[in-house]
N, C-alpha and C positions, 0 to 999 in steps of 0.2 A: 635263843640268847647264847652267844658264845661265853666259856668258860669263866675267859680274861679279858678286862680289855687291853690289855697289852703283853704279851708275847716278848720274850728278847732270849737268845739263843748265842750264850757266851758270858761268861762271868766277869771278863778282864775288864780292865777303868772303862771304856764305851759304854758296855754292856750293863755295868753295875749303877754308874751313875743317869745311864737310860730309866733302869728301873727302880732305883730312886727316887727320882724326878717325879717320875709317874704316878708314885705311891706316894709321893709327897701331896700331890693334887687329887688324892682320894680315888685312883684307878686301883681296879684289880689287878694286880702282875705278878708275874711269875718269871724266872730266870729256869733255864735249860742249861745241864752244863755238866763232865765228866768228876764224880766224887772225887778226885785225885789232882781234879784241876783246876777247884773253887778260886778265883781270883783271875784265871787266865793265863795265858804265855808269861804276862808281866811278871804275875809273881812267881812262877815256876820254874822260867828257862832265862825272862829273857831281864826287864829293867833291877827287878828289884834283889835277885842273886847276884845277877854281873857290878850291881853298883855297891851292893854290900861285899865281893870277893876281892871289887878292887880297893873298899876302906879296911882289910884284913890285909893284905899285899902291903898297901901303905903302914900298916901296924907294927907290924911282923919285920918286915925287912929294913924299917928307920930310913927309907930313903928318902925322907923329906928333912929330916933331923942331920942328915951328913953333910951338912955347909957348916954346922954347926960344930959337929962333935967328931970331923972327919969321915973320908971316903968309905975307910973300915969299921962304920958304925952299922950294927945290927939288933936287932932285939933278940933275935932268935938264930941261928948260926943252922939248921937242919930245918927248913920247913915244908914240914910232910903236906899231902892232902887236906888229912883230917885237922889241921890245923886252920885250914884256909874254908874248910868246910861248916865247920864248927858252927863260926857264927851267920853262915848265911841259912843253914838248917832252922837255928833259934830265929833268925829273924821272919824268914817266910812260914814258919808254923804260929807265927805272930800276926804277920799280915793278915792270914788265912782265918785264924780265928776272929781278927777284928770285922772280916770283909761279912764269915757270916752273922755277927754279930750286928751289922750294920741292916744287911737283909729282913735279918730276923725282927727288929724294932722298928721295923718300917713295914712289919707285915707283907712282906713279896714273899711269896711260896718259891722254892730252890727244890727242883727236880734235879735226881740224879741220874742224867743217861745220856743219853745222845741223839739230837734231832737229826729230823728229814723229813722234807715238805710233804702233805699229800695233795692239797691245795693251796690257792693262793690265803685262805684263813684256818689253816690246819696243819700241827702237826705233829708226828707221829714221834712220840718217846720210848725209846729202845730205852730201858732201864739194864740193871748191871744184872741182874738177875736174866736177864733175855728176854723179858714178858716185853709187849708193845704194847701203848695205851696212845689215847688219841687226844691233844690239847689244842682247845681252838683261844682265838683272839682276834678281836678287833682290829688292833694292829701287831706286828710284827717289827723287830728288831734285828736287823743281822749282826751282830757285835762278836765274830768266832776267830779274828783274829792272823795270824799268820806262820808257818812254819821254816825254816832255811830251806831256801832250792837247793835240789843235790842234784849237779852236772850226771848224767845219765852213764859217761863215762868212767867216774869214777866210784869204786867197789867200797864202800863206807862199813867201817866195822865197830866207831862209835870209843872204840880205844886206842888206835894209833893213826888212822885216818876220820877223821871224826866233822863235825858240824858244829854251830857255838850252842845246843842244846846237848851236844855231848862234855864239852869240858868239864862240866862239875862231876864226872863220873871219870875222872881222870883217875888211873892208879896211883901215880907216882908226877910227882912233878920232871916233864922232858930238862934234860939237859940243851936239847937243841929243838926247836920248832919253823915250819913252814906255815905262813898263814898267807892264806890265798885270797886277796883282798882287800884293798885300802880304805876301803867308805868305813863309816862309821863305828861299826863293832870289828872289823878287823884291827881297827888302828887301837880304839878298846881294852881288845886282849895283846896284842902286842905291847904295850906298853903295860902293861900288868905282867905277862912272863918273862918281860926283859928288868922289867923292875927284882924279881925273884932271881935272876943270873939263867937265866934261859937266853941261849945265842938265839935270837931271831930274825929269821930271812922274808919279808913282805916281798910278795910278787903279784903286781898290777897290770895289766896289759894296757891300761891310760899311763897317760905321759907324767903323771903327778900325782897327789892323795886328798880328799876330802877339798874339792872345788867348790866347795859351796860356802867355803872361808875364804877370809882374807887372806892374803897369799903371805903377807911380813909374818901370819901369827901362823900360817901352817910351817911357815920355813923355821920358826923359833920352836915347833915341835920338833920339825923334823931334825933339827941339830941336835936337842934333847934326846932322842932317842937313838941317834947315831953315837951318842957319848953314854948309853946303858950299851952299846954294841949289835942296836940292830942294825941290819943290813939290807938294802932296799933294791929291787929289781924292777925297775919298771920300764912300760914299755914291751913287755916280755908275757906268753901267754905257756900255760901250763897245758904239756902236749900228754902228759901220763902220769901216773903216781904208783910205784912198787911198792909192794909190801915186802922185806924180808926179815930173816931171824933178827937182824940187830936192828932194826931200823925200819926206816923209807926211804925212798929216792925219789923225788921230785924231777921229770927229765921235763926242761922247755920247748919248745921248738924252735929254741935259736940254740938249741945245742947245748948248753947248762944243767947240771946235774948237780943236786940238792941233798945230800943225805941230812938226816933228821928222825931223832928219836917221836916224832909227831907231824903231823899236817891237819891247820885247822882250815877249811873254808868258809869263807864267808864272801858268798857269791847273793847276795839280795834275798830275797824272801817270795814266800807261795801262799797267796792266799788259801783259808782252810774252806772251800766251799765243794768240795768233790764227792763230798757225802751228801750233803745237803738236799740235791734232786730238785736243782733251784726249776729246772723246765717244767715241773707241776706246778709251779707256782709264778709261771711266766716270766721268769728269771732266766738271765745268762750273765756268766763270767768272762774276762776275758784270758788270754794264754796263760795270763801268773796267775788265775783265780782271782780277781778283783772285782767289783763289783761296781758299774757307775751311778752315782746321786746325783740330786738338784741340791740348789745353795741352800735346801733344808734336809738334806741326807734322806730324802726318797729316792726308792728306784724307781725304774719305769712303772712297778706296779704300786700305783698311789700311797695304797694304805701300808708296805711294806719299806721298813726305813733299813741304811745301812750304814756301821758308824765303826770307827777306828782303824787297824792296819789296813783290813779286809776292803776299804776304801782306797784304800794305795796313798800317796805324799800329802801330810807328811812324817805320817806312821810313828806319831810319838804316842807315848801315854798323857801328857799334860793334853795335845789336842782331841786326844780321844775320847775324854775325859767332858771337854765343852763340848764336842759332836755329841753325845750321849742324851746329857742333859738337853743342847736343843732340837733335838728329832726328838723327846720324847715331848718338852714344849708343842711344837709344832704339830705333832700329833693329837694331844690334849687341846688344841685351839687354846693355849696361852701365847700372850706376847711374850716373844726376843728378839733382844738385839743381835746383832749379825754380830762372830767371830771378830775381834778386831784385828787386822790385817798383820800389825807387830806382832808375831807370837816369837818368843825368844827360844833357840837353840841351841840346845847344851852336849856337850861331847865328854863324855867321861876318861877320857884318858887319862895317861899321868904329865905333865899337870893336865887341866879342866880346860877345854876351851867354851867358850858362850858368848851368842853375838846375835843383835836383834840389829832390823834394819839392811841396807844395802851394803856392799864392799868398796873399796876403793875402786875395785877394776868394773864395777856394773855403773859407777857414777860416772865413771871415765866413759864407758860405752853408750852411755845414756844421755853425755856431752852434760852433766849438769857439775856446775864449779864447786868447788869445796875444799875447807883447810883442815889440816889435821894437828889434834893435841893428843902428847902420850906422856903417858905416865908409868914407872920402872919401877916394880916391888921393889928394886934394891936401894931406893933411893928415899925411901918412904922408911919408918922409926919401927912400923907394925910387919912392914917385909924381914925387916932384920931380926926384928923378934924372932919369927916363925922360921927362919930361916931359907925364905923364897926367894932368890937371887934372878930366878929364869922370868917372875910374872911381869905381867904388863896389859897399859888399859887404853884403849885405842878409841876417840874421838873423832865424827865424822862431822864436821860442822857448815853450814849453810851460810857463806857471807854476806848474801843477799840479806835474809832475817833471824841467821844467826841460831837457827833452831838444829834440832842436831837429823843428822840423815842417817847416821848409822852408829853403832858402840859394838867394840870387840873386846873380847877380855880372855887372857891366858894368865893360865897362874892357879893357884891355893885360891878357892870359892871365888870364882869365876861363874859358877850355875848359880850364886845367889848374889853376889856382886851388879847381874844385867838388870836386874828387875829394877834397879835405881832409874839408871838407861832407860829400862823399857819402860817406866811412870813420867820419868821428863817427858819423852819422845810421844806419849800417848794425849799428856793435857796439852802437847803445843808448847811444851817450854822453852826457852832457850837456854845457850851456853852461858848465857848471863846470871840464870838462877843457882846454875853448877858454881859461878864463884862467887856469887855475894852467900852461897849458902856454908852454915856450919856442919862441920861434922866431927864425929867423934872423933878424940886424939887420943893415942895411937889407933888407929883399924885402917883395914884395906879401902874400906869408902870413900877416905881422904883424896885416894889415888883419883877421884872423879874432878876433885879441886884443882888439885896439879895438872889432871889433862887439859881441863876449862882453861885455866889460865897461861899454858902454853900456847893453848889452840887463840885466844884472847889478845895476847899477845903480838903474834904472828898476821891475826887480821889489824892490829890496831898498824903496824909496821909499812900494810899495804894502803891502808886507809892516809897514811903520811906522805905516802908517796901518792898517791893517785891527786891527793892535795896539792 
């Protein structure tokens, strides 16, 4: 009789909510995982530091409050480090205690060391002390997560050239920054050290930043950020990185030279599977370390499931979170339902971007018709409050039956604004329910009425004419 019946090797949202799940339905489980890194990347390095450093950044510097109180408003006029630190330390020694505290009352044994297969139902616990001991289970979890790729060519020292798992170990806040990379956590922390008065230079080698938005609401960042003074290079591939006494130098290969008290990369992510020894266990990865599943997060090898980054797109915490919980269903022989297809995505920048649903340019691609309603935080009683002049709520709507095809939202909570969006769009509603429905006066929600009834509007306009 094996130990457990379930195994899962990693702590972060996949892994924790796997063995949750499983301990909820009366299984034996156990979690694997480094004393130091209870919670995972997320709470460590990657969602839950970067998303608390940037509500510190917003704090600290008043830049959301300067429409109101003037360009020269600050809270804090010198903002060191340890100021920016402060409360992301409090908040993930919080996390951390809740995560075990979660484990703990759900009865899942938390092993501190670090696996590696010895079979496909065994594996071998290297604890901190060095002893190995041998933990088998029924099934298997791979839930370990993912690390930043480091270009081979470049000499990483974690202080002046660094990865986004180095920034919170920053000395001093740069005056000037190189950040190599425009998807998602490049755009991130750029807008968090441009927010602090950090010159920053984005250098992309695509022709544009985060394609996976709408293009009106990445262009309303990208003006936003051109008006904090970053400066954006695209098109352009980084050919070397110097280190010297005062600096960096970032040289292109179009011949462009970058000095900069910092250079962050953020070049994609590696899966963490190079220890693991997945070949005794019939496993393989592939070049990033990724792992392939079935539509119930098995590998090839049946009983062994694999859930969150270590899976590859679309490497959030919220999806890794339901992969968790259904690979351990499905392992357990419970019913569930399948992933619903909306799953809403949120960009943490300054401001927030989030948008569930298709784009303009994929409906366009995909020849299907459609009208659009928008709505302008500054036009709304709750924008001027807050003093949000830049947000805006973007309506993708279906003429045919009028149900919505897409929602984009930029602006102050834009990541809890979609869920509106993403509940219409889920039961089938249409933009009809957006304006006969009430909402709260003053709040940003409102902006959902005003997009409906632009977008409402505009078909009612074609409906007269096709008459």
């Amino acid at each position: 009789m094996p130990d457990f019946d379930m195994l899962v090797i990693g702590s972060g949202p996949g892994g924790q909510k796997a063995a949750i799940a499983a301990a909820k339905l009366g299984r034996r489980v156990a979690v694997v995982d480094s004393p130091d890194m209870v919670g995972g990347v997320s709470i460590h390095t990657g969602t839950i530091p970067s998303k608390t450093l940037r509500e510190a950044v917003l704090y600290l510097t008043g830049l959301t409050q300067r429409d109101l109180y003037g360009q020269s408003y600050r809270l804090k006029d010198e903002i060191t480090v340890a100021d920016l630190t402060a409360r992301t330390r409090h908040v993930v020694g919080r996390e951390v205690d809740v995560i075990r505290s979660q484990l703990s009352r759900n009865h899942v044994s938390l092993f501190a060391g670090t696996g590696r297969f010895v079979d496909d139902h065994t594996v071998a616990l290297r604890e901190v002390t060095g002893d190995e001991r041998l933990l088998s289970a029924g099934h298997i979890v791979i839930a370990t997560g993912t690390r930043p790729a480091r270009p081979d060519s470049v000499e990483f020292d974690g202080r002046t050239i660094m990865d986004s798992d180095n920034v919170l170990e920053l000395e001093r806040v740069p005056r000037s920054m190189v950040i190599v990379g425009a998807g998602v956590i490049g755009m991130e922390y750029a807008s968090m050290f441009a927010a602090l008065g950090s010159r920053v230079t984005v250098v992309e080698r695509r022709a544009g930043m985060l394609d996976m938005c709408d293009a009106e609401i990445v262009e309303s960042l990208r003006y936003h950020l051109r008006d904090l003074a970053v400066t954006f290079r695209f098109g352009e591939t980084v050919a070397a990185v110097e280190r010297h006494a005062g600096g960096t130098l970032t040289v292109l290969e179009s011949g462009k030279r970058i000095p900069a008290d910092a250079v962050m990369y953020s070049a994609g992510r590696q899966g963490l599977t190079d220890e693991l020894d997945l070949g005794k266990a019939g496993l393989t990865a592939d070049a990033r370390g990724r792992i392939t599943v079935d539509e119930h997060y098995r590998t090839q090898v049946p009983h062994i499931y694999a859930v969150g980054d270590v899976i590859g797109f679309p490497a959030l915490a919220a999806t890794s979170m339901e992969q968790g919980r259904a690979a351990a269903y499905h392992a357990c022989g419970e019913p569930v339902g399948r992933m619903d297809g909306l799953q809403p995505i949120g960009i943490y920048t300054i401001p927030e971007i989030s948008f569930v649903g298709r784009t303009e340019d994929q409906l366009t691609e995909d020849r299907v018709p459609f009208e659009v309603g928008v709505s302008r935080y500054r036009e709304l009683a709750r924008g001027q409050i807050i003093g949000d002049a830049h947000g805006m709520l973007k309506l993708l709507v279906s003429p045919q039956d009028r149900t919505l095809l897409g929602v984009h939202c930029f602006g102050t909570g834009a990541t809890e604004l979609i869920h509106i969006g993403q509940t219409v769009m889920g039961c089938g509603g249409t933009v009809d329910y957006l304006v006969d429905a009430v909402f709260n006066y003053p709040t940003l929600a409102e902006s959902y009425k005003v997009a409906a009834l632009d977008a409402t509007n505009k078909l009612r306009q074609i409906d007269r004419l096709d008459g």
